[in-house]
C-alpha positions, -999 to +999 in steps of 0.1 A: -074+591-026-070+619-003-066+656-010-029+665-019-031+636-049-066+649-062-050+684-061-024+676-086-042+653-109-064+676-131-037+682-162-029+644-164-070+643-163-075+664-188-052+653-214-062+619-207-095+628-219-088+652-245-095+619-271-129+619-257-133+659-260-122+656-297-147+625-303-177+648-286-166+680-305-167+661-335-203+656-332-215+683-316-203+704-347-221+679-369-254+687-349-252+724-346-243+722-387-280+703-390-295+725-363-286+750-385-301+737-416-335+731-400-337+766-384-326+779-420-358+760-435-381+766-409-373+805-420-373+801-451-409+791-450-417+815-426-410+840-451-431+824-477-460+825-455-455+862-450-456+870-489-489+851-490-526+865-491-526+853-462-502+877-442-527+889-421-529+851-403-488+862-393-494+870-359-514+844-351-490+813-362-456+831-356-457+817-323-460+783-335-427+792-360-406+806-331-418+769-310-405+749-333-373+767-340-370+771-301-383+731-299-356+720-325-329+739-305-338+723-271-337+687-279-304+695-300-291+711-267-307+682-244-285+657-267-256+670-274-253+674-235-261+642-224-235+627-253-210+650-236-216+633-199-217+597-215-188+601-232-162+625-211-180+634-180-175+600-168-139+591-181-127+628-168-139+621-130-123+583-134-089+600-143-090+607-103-091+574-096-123+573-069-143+595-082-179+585-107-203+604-121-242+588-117-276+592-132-304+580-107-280+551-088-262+566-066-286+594-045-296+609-011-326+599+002-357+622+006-357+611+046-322+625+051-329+657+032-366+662+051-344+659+086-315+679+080-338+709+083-318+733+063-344+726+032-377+744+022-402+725+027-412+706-002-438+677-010-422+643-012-445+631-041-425+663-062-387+654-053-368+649-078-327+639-082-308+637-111-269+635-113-244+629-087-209+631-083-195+602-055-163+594-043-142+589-017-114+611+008-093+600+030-116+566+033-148+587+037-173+585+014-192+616-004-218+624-024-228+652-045-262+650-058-280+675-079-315+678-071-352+702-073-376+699-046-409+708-056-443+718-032-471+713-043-489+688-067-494+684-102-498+718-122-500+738-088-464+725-083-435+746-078-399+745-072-385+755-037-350+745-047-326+738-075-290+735-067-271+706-048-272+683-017-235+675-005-231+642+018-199+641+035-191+612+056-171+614+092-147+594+111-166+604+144-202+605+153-221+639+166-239+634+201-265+664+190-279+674+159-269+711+147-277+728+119-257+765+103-282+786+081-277+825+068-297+849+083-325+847+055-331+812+062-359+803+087-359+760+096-389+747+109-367+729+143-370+726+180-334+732+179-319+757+203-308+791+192-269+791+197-254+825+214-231+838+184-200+856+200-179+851+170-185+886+148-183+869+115-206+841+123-231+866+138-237+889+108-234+860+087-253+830+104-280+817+129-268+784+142-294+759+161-285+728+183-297+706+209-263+702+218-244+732+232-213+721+242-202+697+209-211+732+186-183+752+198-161+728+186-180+727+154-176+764+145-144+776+142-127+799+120-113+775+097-149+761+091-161+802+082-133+803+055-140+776+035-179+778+035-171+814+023-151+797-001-176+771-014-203+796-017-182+820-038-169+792-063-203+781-065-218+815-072-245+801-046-274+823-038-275+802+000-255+778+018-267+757+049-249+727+068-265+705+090-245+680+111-262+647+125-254+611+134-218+602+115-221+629+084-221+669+075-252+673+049-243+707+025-274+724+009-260+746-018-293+769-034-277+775-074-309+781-087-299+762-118-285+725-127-250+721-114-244+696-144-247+722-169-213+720-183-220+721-223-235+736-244-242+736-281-231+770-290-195+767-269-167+742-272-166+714-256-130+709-251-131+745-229-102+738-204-115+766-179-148+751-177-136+715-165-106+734-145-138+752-127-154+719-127-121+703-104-119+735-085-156+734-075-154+693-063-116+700-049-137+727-024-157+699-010-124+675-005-112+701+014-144+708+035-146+669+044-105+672+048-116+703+075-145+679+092-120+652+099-090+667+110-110+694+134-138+680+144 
């Protein structure tokens, strides 16, 4: 597939799957219909405790009313979007023709994120990945995996990041390692400092190599415009690329699940949500498009 035919396939994708969006609508308006039965009981016998002698125990197990309305709500939510992915996520990305959808097969490994360098730091025994998006452009293969790195251990644990890892393959091979972090971003690298000259990537970035001549062709103005791009559709609090051996690696911090695409409350047939869904994969075809034909 390359990126002209992906461009023009999302309304033949979409209607193609619109039997699938009916099938999953279907039964998410079953489940918010008993979702809303249950809440309606749970209540209803919340109000009957109130009118008893007992009123004065209210505060004390209210909490435990609001959990289990807030409990029931969750693992309605939690289902109803995984049905969703089964059932359309899937066939929608197929409709391009190269594209799948994965859940714990296709990943990064925790190596290749430890050496890009444009990661917190983060405990290995705490990484976790969950969905990916892979594919293929213009022969190269990519991968967009959706991931939280935690530091830490057990219930001292924290996350450091929530968002996605973006593996782009290349048709050449980098001589150096170089990595492009915003300004707020401090890697842990014996990487050079690269003398900006460029005003846009000076305000912006702080670049780092060990290679001094292969990163100015690496940053160029084309490259600035579309990572301006990516992190805009994104909504992406920070963006980081780090280029090594034969592939670009994309650290985009969301701060959230980048799978999040249903919900319980909205429809699930939403055309602007899966046309935001394209637009936001068609930014990283035409990053890897950028890689190859520049680089």
């Amino acid at each position: 597939m390359n990126i002209s035919e992906f461009e023009n396939n999302f309304e033949t994708a979409y209607k193609l799957s619109c039997s699938h969006f009916k099938y999953v609508e279907k039964i998410r308006k079953i489940v918010l219909f008993i979702v809303i039965i249950i809440e309606c009981v749970i209540l209803f016998l919340f109000y009957k405790f109130i009118i008893t002698p007992h009123y004065q125990l209210l505060t004390k197990y209210s909490l435990y009313f609001i959990f289990i309305m807030w409990f029931v709500y969750f693992i309605a939510q939690k289902g109803i979007e995984w049905f969703a992915k089964i059932n359309v996520m899937s066939y929608f990305l197929s409709s391009f023709g190269s594209l799948n959808w994965n859940f714990l097969e296709d990943i990064i490994e925790k190596d290749k994120i430890k050496e890009s360098l444009i990661f917190p730091s983060f405990n290995s025994a705490e990484f976790y990945t969950g969905e990916s998006i892979s594919g293929f452009c213009n022969g190269n293969k990519f991968l967009i995996s959706d991931i939280t790195l935690k530091k830490g251990t057990g219930i001292y644990s924290f996350p450091v990041f929530t968002g996605l890892a973006i593996d782009i393959g290349l048709n050449k091979k980098f001589d150096g390692t170089t990595i492009i972090v915003e300004k707020d971003f401090i890697p842990i690298t014996k990487l050079e400092p690269v003398k900006l000259e460029d005003v846009d990537w000076l305000y912006k970035f702080n670049v780092y190599s060990d290679n001094q001549i292969e990163v100015r062709y690496i940053l160029n103005p084309s490259l600035m415009e579309q990572i301006k791009e990516i992190k805009e559709t994104y909504k992406a609090k920070r963006i980081a690329l780090s280029f090594k051996h034969n592939s670009v690696l994309v650290s985009l911090d969301l701060g959230k699940s980048f799978f999040e695409i249903c919900s319980l409350l909205s429809k699930i047939e939403d055309k602007r949500k899966w046309r935001l869904l394209y637009f936001k994969i068609y930014q990283i075809l035409k990053l890897s498009e950028l890689f190859n034909t520049k680089l």
